[in-house]
Structures are given as C-alpha cells and as structure tokens.
C-alpha positions in Angstrom: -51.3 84.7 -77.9 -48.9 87.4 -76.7 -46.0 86.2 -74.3 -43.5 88.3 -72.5 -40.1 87.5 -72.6 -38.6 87.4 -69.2 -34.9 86.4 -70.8 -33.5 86.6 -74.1 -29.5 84.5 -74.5 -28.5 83.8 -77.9 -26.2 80.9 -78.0 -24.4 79.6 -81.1 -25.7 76.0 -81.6 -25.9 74.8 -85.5 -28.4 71.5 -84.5 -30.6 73.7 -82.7 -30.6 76.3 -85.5 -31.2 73.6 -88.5 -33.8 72.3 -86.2 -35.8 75.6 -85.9 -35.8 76.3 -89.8 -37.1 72.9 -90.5 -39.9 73.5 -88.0 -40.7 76.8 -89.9 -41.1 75.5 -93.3 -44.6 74.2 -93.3 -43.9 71.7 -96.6 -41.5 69.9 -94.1 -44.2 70.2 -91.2 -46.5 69.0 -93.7 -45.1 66.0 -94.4 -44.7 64.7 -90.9 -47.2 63.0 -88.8 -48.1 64.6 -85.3 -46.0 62.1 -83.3 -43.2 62.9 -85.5 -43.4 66.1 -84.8 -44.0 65.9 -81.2 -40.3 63.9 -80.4 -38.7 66.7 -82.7 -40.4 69.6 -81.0 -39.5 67.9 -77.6 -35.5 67.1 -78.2 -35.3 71.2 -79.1 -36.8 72.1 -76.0 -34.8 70.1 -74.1 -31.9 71.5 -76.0 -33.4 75.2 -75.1 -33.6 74.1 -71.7 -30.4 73.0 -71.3 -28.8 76.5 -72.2 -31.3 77.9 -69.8 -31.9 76.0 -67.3 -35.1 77.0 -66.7 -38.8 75.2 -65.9 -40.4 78.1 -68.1 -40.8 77.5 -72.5 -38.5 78.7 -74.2 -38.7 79.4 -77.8 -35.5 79.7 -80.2 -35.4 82.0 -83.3 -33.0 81.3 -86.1 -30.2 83.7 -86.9 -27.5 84.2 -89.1 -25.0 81.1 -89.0 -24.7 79.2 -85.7 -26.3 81.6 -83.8 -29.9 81.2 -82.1 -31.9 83.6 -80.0 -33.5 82.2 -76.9 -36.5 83.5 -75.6 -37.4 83.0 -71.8 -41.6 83.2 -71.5 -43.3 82.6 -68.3 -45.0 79.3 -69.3 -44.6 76.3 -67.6 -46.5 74.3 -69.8 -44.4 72.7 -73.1 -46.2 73.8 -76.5 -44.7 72.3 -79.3 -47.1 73.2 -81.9 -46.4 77.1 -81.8 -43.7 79.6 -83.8 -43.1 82.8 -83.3 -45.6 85.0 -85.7 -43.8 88.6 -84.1 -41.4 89.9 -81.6 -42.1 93.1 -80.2 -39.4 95.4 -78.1 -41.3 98.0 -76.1 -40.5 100.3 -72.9 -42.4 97.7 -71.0 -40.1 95.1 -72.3 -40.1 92.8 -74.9 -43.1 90.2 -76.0 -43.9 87.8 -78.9 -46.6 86.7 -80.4 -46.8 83.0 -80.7 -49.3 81.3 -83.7 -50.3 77.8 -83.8 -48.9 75.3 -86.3 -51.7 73.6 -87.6 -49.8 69.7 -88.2 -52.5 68.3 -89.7 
C-alpha cells in the first residue's frame, strides 16, 4: 500500500528509536502475542503523535544514534501492524510503501 508523506520531522528520541528496531526484527515480533504487540505499537504512536501533533499515522524510521524520521501520511486510521517496506522521493513528492507484519 503506497502512502504519501504529507510531513517528514526527524526528532532525536532514543525510546522511540529502540522501539522502532525492536518492531523491525521479526524474531522479536515473533515471539510476542498480538496484544503484546498491540500496547507497544500504540505507546509509539502516541509518542509520534506527540512530536506531531497530528490526527493523521505517522510512521517513524530508525536512524543513526538518537535520531528518528517521522513520516506524516494522510491516514486517520491507527495501523500498528505495518513497517515501512520503501521510501520513495519523487518530483511529486515523497511516498512509502508500507507492508504488513504478519504477528502470528
């Protein structure tokens, strides 16, 4: 599912960064029950939405050290169960392509 990104911040914020990279490895996912994975999913999007303020998803990538890049998409609705598969930067603007975790 491609997504454009209306707003991109990066913010320097090491429990939302460690938070990310444990959603990415999928022996850690793995492990975890759905509901588990839910409340994690949830307490980073509230920390994304805090730095935004924003009704929209955001989605966070990992970077080097504190830092986080925030992406701004124009969903309303909270997904917890997708990453980022690709970003792409284009004269139209920039979009990413989200994949779904599969959590069980």
């Amino acid at each position: 599912m491609w997504k454009e990104v209306i707003r991109q911040k990066t913010v320097q914020n090491t429990i939302l960064r460690s938070g990310l990279r444990l959603l990415h490895q999928s022996t850690w996912r793995q492990s975890k029950d759905r509901k588990a994975l839910l409340e994690v999913s949830g307490q980073l999007q509230n920390v994304m939405q805090l730095h935004l303020e924003t009704k929209n998803l955001v989605v966070g990538v990992p970077g080097f050290g504190k830092e986080v890049t925030l992406l701004e998409v124009d969903e309303p609705k909270f997904v917890p169960h997708y990453k980022i598969e690709q970003v792409v930067e284009s004269a139209e603007g920039h979009f990413i392509k989200l994949k779904l975790i599969k959590t069980v």
